[in-house]
C-alpha positions as CSV (number, residue, x, y, z in Angstrom):
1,X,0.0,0.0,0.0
2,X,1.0,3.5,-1.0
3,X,0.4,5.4,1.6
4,X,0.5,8.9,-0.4
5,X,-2.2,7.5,-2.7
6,X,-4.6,5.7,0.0
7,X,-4.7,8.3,2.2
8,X,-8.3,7.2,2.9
9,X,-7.2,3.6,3.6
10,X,-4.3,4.4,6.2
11,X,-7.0,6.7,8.2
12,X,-8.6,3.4,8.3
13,X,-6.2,1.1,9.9
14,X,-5.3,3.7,12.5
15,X,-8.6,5.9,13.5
16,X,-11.8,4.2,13.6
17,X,-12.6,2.8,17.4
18,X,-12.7,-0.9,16.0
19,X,-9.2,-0.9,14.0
20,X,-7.7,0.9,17.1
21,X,-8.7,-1.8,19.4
22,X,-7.2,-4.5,17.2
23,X,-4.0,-2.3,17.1
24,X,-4.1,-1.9,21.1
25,X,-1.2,-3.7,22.7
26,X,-1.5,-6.6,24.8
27,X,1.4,-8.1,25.2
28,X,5.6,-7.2,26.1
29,X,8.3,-10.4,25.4
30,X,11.3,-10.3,26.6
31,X,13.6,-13.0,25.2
32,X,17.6,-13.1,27.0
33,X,19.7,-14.9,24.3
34,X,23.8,-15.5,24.2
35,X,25.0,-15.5,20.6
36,X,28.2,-17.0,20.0
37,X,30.9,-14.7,18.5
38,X,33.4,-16.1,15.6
39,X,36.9,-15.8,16.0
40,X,38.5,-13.9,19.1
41,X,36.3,-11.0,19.7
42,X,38.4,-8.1,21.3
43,X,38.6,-4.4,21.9
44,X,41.1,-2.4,24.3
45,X,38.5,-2.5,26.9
46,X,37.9,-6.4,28.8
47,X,38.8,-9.6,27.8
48,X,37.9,-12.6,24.8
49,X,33.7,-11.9,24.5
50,X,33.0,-16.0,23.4
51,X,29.2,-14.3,23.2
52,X,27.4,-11.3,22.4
53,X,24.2,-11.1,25.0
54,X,21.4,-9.9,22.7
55,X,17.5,-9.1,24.2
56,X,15.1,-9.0,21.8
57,X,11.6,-7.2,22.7
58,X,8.6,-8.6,20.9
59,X,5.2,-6.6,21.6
60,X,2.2,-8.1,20.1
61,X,-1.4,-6.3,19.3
62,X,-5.0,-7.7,20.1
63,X,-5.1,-9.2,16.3
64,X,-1.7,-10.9,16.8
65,X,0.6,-8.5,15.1
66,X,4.5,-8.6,16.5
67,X,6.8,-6.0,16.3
68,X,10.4,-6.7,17.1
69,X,13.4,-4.7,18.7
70,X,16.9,-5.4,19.9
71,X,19.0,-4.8,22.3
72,X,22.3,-5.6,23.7
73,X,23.9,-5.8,27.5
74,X,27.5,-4.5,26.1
75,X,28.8,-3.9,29.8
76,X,31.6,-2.0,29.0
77,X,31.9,2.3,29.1
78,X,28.5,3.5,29.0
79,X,26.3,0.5,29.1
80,X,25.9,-1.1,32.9
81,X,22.9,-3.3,31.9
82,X,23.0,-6.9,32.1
83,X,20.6,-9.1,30.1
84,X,18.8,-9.3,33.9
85,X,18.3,-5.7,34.6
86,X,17.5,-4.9,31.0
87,X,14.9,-7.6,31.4
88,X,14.0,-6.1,34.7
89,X,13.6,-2.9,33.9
90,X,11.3,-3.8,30.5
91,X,8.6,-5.5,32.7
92,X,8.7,-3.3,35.9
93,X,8.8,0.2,34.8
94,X,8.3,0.2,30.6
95,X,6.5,-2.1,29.4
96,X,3.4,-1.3,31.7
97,X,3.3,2.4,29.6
98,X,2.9,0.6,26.8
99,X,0.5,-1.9,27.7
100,X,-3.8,-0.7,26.3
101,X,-2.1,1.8,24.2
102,X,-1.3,1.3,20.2
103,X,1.8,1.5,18.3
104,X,1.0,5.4,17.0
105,X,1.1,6.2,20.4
106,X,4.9,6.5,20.3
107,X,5.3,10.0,21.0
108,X,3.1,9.6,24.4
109,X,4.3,6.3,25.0
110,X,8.8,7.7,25.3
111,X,7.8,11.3,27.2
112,X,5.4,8.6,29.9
113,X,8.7,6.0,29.7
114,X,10.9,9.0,30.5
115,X,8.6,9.9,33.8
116,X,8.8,6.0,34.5
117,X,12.6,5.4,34.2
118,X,15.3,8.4,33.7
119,X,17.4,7.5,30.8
120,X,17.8,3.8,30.5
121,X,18.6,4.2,27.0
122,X,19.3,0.8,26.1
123,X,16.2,-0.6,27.7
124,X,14.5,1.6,25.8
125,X,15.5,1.4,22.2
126,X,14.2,-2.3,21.8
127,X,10.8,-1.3,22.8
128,X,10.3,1.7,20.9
129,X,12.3,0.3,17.4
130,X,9.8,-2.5,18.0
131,X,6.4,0.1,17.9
132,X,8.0,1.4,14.5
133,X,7.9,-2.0,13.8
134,X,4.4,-2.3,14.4
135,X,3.5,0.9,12.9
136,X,5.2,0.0,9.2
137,X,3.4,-3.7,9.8
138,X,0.0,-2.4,10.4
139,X,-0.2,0.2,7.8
140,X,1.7,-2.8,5.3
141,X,4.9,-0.5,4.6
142,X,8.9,-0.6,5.0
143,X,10.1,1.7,8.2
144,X,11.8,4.2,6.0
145,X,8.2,5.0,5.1
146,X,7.2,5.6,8.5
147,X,10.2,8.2,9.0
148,X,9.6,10.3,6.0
149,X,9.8,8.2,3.0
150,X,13.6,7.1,1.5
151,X,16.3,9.1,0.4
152,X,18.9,6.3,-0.4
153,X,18.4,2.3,-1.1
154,X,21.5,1.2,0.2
155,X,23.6,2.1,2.8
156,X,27.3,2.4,2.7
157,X,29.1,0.3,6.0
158,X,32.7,0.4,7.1
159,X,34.7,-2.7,8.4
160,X,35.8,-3.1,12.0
161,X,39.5,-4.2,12.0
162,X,39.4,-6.4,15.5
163,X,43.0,-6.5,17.9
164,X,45.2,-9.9,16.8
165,X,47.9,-11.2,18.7
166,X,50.1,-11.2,15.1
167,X,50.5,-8.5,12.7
168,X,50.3,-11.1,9.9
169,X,46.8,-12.0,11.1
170,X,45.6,-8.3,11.4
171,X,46.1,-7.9,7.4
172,X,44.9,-11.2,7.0
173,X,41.6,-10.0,8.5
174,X,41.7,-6.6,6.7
175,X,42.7,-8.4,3.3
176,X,39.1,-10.8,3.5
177,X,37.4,-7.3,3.9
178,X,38.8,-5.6,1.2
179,X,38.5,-8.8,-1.2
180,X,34.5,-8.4,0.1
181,X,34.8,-4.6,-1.2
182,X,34.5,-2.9,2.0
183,X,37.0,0.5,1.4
184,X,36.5,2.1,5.0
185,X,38.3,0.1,7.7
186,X,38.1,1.0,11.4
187,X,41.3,-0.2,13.1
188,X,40.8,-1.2,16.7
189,X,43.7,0.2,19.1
190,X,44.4,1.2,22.9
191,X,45.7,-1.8,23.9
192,X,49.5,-1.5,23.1
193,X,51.0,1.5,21.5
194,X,53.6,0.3,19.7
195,X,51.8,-2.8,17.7
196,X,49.0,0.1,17.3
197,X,51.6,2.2,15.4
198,X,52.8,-1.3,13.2
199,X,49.4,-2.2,12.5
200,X,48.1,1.0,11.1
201,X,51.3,2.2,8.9
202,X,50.9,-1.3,7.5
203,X,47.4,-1.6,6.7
204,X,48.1,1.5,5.1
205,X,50.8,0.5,3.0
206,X,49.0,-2.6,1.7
207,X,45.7,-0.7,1.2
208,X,46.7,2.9,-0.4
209,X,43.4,3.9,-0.8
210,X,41.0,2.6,1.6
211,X,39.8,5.2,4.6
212,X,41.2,4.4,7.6
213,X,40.0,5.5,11.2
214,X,40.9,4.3,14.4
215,X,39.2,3.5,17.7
216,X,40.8,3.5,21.1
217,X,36.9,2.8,22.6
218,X,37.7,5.2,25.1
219,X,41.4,3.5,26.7
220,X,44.1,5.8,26.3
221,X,45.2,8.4,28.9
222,X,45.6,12.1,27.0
223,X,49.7,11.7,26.9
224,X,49.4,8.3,25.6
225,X,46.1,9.1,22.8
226,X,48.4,12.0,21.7
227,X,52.0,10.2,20.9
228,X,49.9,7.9,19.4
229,X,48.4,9.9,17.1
230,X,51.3,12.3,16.4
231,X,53.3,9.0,15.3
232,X,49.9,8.0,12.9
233,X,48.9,11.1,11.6
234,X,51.7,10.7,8.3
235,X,48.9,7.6,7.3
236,X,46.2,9.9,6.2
237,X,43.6,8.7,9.1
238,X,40.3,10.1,8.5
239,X,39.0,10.0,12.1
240,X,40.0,9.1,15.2
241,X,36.8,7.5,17.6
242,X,37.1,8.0,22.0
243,X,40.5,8.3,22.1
244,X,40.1,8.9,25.8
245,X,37.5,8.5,28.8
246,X,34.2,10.0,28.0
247,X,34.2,12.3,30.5
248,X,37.2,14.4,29.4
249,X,35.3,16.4,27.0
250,X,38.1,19.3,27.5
251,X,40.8,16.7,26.8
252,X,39.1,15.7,23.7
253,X,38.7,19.2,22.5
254,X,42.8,19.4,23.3
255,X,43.4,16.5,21.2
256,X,41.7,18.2,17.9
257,X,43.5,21.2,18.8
258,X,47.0,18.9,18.7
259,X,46.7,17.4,15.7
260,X,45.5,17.2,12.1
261,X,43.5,13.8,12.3
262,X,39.7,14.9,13.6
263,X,38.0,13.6,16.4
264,X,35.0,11.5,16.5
265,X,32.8,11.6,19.8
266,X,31.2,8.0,20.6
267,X,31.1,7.0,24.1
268,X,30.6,10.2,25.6
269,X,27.0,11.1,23.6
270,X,24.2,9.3,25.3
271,X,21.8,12.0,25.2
272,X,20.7,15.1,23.1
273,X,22.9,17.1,25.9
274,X,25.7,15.4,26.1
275,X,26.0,15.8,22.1
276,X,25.4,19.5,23.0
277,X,28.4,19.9,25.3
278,X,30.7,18.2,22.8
279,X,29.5,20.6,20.1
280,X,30.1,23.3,22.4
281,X,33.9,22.4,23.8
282,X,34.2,21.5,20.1
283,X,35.3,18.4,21.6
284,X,34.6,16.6,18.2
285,X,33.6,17.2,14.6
286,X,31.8,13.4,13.4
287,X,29.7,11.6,15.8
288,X,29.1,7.5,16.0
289,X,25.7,6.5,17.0
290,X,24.5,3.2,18.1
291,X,21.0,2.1,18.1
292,X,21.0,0.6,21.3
293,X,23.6,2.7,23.3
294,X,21.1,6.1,22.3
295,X,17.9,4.8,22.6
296,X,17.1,3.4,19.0
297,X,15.6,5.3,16.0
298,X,13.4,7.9,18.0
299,X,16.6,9.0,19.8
300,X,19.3,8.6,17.1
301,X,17.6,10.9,14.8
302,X,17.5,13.6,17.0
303,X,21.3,13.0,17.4
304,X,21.7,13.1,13.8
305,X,19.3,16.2,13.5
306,X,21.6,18.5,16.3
307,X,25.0,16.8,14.9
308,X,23.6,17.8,11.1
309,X,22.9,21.4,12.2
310,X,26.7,21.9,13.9
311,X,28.1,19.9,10.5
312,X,29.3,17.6,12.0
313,X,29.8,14.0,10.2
314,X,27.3,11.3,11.0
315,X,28.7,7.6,11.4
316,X,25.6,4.6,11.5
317,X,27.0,2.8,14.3
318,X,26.2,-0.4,16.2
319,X,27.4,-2.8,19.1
320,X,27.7,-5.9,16.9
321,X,24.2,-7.0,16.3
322,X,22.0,-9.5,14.9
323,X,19.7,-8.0,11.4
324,X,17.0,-6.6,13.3
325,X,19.6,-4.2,14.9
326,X,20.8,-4.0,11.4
327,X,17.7,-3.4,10.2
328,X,16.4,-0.5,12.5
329,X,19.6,1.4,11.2
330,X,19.2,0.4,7.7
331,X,15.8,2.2,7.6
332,X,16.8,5.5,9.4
333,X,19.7,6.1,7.3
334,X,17.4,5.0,4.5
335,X,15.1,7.7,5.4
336,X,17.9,10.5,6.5
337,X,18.5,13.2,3.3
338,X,21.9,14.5,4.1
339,X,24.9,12.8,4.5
340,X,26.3,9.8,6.2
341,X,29.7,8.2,6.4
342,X,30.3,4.0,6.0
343,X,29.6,3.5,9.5
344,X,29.9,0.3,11.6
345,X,26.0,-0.7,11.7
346,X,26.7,-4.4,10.1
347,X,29.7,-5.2,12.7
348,X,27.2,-8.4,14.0
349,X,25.9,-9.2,10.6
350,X,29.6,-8.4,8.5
351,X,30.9,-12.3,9.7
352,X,31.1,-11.7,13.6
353,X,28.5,-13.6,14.6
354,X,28.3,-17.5,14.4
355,X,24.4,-17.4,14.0
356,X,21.4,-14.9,13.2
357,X,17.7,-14.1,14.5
358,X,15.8,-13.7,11.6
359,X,14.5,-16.1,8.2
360,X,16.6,-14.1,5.8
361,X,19.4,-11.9,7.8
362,X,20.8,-8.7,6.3
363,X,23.2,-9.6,3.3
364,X,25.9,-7.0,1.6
365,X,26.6,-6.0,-1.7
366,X,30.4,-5.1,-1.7
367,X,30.0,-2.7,1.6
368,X,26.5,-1.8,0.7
369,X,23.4,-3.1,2.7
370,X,20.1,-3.1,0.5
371,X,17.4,-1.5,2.8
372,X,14.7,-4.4,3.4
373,X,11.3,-3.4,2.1
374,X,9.2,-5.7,4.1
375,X,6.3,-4.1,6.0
376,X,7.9,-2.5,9.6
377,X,11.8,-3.4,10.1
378,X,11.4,-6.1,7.4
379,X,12.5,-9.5,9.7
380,X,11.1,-12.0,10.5
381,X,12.3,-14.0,13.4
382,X,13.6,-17.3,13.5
383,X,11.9,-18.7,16.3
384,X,14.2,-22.6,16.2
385,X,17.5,-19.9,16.4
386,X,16.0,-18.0,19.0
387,X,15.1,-21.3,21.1
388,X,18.2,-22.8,20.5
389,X,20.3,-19.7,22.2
390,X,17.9,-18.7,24.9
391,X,18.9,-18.7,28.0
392,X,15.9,-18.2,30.5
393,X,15.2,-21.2,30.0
């Protein structure tokens, strides 16, 4: 259904008492699940992850409609949650403002979450990407419709170069990306300066043109963030994400001051205001979003909306995530008019995880992912993969 053609018709699935009724929500699932991760999955910050913990929300309407969000407990700068108090604070506090009401409630539904729960971002996002869901489902079109209609059918994604023991491996693992046509590598450092230095100048000897960024995931202290990147800054690196903590928004704002490579704020933007303060302390001139980390699509495009206005570049950004997280990215860059940089959104779906959620997962083409153009996110889930890596149960 077009919906600028059947105007009539969508009136109909969303205003008359007996449609809204069906639409009204009666139930919030929330399902814990440990994905196993391929190869060693590392960054600066913790140990070997041998699993990503994934929750996935499912709401369903009185005529047996399910829309579908995700979530992640990352448990590393930023994110506290555990798949328990996520789980926790779905039932207890969010779900029961969402319970009686229907999906085009949204914009009632986040201010009454807000009173319910202060920020809890990545409780959040799973709940409310899974009403846009819902909304795209019951008026039978893709998301990107939802937001505005679409502005691109693919969306450009950047490789995430993990830490490896051996230099030898490192370019083995940047070589399969490039051979896959990815041409925007984040490199992964913070962990040891000097193998940070090797593994940079030579990914960019053996790949002369690709962009290269790196990301220190908030590690270094400002001395060390600085040598570093006085020693890189001959490779032509593009960006460089957190160097340091995220509170050191004046350190940040140092760091672009010390060198040529630009700074990319991550970690430190939760929230509309903290995006404010960096653009303030020009602390940064690119910010990485991540659907779950900022709330999902209702709060990432705000983000992009105050980062578009300051010009500053916008990176699609994820935790690694299974193709519904995908997905809810796909759709709001699909539906965003100005420009985006290849941004880490695929990291789950670009080979890091062993298994997906969904019927028929995300694919690329080179380091473009087709928008889906199912109804809502486009997914369908999976339900023997979801069983099989539950773990309530």
């Amino acid at each position: 259904m077009n919906i600028a053609e059947d105007r009539p018709r969508a009136a109909e699935l969303v205003g008359n008492a007996a449609t809204e009724a069906r639409n009204r929500i009666v139930a919030v699932e929330t399902i814990p699940l440990h994905i196993p991760l391929r190869g060693a999955f590392k960054i600066s910050v913790g140990g070997v992850r041998p699993f990503l913990e994934v929750l996935l929300v499912r709401i369903r309407t009185a005529d047996g409609l399910e829309g579908i969000g995700e979530t992640q407990a990352w448990r590393r700068l930023g994110s506290v949650e555990t798949l328990a108090s996520l789980t926790e604070a779905i039932k207890t506090h969010l779900a029961p403002r969402i319970l009686g009401r229907t999906p085009f409630d949204l914009p009632a539904i986040v201010r009454d979450m807000n009173i319910a729960l202060d920020r809890s971002l990545y409780a959040k996002a799973p709940l409310l990407d899974a009403l846009y869901d819902l909304q795209g489902k019951i008026l039978g079109v893709p998301l990107y419709q939802i937001l505005g209609g679409k502005a691109r059918d693919k969306v450009g994604a950047s490789a995430v170069v993990l830490m490896k023991d051996k230099l030898d491996d490192t370019l083995e693992g940047a070589q399969a990306f490039w051979d896959r046509g990815f041409r925007a590598f984040t490199v992964k450092i913070g962990e040891n300066a000097a193998n940070d230095h090797v593994n940079v100048r030579e990914i960019r000897r053996r790949f002369p043109d690709v962009l290269i960024r790196v990301d220190a995931n908030a590690s270094m202290s400002f001395d060390g963030a600085l040598a570093l990147l006085k020693k890189i800054e001959p490779y032509d690196i593009e960006s460089a994400e957190q160097m340091i903590a995220p509170w050191d928004l004046d350190g940040m704002a140092e760091l672009s001051r010390r060198v040529t490579i630009q700074m990319m704020a991550d970690e430190c933007v939760a929230t509309e205001q903290e995006l404010l303060e960096v653009i303030k302390r020009r602390a940064a001139t690119g910010i990485q979003t991540k659907i779950s980390k900022n709330g999902g699509i209702w709060y990432c495009r705000k983000l992009w909306t105050i980062a578009a206005a300051a010009d500053m570049r916008i990176y699609p950004g994820n935790h690694p995530t299974t193709s519904i997280g995908a997905a809810a990215v796909a759709h709001l860059a699909a539906s965003w008019p100005g420009d985006l940089a290849d941004g880490p959104f695929a990291m789950g779906i670009s080979g890091n995880l062993e298994h997906d959620v969904v019927t028929e997962p995300l694919r690329f083409d080179g380091r473009l992912v087709p928008v889906p153009t199912g109804p809502g996110l486009g997914m369908t889930v999976d339900e023997s993969a979801v069983s099989a890596m539950r773990v309530d149960r």
